[in-house]
C-alpha positions in Angstrom: -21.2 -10.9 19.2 -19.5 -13.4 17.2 -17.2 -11.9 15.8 -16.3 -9.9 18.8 -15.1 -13.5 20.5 -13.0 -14.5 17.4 -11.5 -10.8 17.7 -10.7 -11.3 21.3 -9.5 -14.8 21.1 -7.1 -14.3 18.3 -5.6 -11.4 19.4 -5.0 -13.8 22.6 -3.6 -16.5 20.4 -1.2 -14.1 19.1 -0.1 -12.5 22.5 0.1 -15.8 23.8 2.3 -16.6 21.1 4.5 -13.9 21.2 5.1 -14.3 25.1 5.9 -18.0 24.5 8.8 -17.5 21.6 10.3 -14.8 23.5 10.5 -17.1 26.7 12.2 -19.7 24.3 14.4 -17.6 23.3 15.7 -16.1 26.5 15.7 -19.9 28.2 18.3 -20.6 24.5 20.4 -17.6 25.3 19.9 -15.6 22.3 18.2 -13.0 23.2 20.5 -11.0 25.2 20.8 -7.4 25.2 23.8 -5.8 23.3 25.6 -4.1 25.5 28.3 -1.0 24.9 31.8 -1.5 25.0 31.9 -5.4 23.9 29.9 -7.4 27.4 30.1 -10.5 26.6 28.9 -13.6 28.5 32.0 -16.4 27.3 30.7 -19.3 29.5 29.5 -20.8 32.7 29.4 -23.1 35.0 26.5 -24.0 38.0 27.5 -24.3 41.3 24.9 -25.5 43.2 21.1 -25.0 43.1 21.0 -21.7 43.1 24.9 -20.7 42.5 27.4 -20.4 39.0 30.2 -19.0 38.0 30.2 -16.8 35.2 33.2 -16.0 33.0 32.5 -12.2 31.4 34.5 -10.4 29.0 34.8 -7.0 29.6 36.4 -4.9 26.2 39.9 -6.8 26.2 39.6 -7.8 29.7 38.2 -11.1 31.6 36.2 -11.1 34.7 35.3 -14.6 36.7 31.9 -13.8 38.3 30.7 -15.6 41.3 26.8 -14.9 41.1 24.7 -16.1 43.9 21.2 -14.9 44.3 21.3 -11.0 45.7 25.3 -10.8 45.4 27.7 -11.2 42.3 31.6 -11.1 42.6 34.7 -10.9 41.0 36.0 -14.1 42.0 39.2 -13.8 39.5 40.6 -10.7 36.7 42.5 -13.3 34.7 45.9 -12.0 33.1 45.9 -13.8 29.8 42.8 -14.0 28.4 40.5 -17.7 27.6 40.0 -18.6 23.7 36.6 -18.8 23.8 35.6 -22.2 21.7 31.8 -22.6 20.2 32.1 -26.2 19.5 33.0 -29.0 21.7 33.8 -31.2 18.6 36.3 -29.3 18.3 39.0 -31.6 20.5 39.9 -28.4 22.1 39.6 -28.0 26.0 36.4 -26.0 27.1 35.9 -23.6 29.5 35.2 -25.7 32.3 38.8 -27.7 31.9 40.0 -24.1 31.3 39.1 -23.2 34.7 40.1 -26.0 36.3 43.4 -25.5 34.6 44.1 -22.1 36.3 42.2 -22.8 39.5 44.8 -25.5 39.8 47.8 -23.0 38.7 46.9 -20.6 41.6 46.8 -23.1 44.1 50.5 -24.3 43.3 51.6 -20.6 43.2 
């Protein structure tokens, strides 16, 4: 009967453990599902509580999502597309000053 405990609990122990890495990893964003035709998630920002904005590339193209629990929209299709920088070291703007840049374009136009 013993041995049937230490059976049960270890294969626990390991299920347990396997549910808790892959949590981690979706919470660090690296386990996303490849997707066909190049999806790619570039960056984002949160809105609100419950609320971001989501810049997607799409193949060559650029898509600024609004996504809102129950409803996602195309808030913008941008012409030229964002570099997409890894590293705010870097010195180079991110995507949130990116944003702010052409939000602040389209309102002067």
């Amino acid at each position: 009967m013993t041995s049937l405990w230490q059976l049960t609990l270890g294969m626990l122990l390991v299920l347990g453990l396997m549910l808790g890495i892959a949590w981690l990893l979706k919470r660090t964003g690296r386990f996303q599902m490849a997707a066909g035709g190049g999806l790619r998630i570039l960056g984002g920002l949160s809105m609100g509580a419950r609320e971001r904005v989501v810049l997607l590339q799409v193949g060559e193209t650029q898509l600024l999502l609004g996504v809102a629990p129950g409803r996602v929209q195309t808030l913008h299709v941008l012409d030229e597309p964002l570099q997409s920088e890894r590293g705010a070291a870097t010195g180079l703007p991110g995507f949130a000053d990116q944003l702010g840049r052409i939000l602040k374009k389209e309102q002067a136009s």
